[in-house]
N, C-alpha and C positions, 0 to 999 in steps of 0.2 A: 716755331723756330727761335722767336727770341730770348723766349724760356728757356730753351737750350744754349744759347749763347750765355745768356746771365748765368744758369749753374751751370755752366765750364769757365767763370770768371769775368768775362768781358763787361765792361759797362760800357756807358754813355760817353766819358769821356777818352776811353781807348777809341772809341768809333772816330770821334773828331780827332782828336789827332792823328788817327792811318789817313780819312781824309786831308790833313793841312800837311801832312809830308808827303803824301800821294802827287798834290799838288806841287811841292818842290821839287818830287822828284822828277817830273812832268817836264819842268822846265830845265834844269839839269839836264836831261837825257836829250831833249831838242839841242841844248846847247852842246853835248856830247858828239851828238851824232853828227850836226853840224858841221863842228871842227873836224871830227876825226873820221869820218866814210866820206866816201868821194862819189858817193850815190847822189849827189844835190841836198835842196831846200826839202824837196818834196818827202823823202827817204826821214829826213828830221822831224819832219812835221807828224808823221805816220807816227812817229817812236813819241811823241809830245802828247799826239791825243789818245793814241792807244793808251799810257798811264795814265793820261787827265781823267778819262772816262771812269777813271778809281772812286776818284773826290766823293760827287754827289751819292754813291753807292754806300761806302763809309758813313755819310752825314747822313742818308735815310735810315741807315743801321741803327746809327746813333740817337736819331731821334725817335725812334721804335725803342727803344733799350729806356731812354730817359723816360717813354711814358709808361714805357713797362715798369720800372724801378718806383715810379709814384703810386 
């Protein structure tokens, strides 16, 4: 699989960064949902970690990729 990702282009460092904006957008979207549905805290927090749960997936990627590339 990672050989497949690296010849279609992706490295190590796209990996980390879909995780560190995964992570922004994580908070964003708590903070979205938040304010704007009338669902509650709880309804936010589902939409928070449902993206959060991105991050470490990204950064395992990523660092599969980085040892693949050495």
């Amino acid at each position: 699989m990672l050989e497949h990702l690296h010849r279609m282009g992706l490295r190590a460092e796209h990996m980390y960064m879909a995780g560190g904006v995964s992570i922004g957008l994580s908070f964003l979207s708590w903070m979205l949902s938040k304010q704007m549905e009338n669902a509650g805290i709880d309804r936010a927090d589902r939409w928070g970690i449902f993206i959060g749960e991105w991050a470490p997936t990204f950064i395992a990627l990523g660092n599969g990729l980085r040892t693949y590339e050495k």
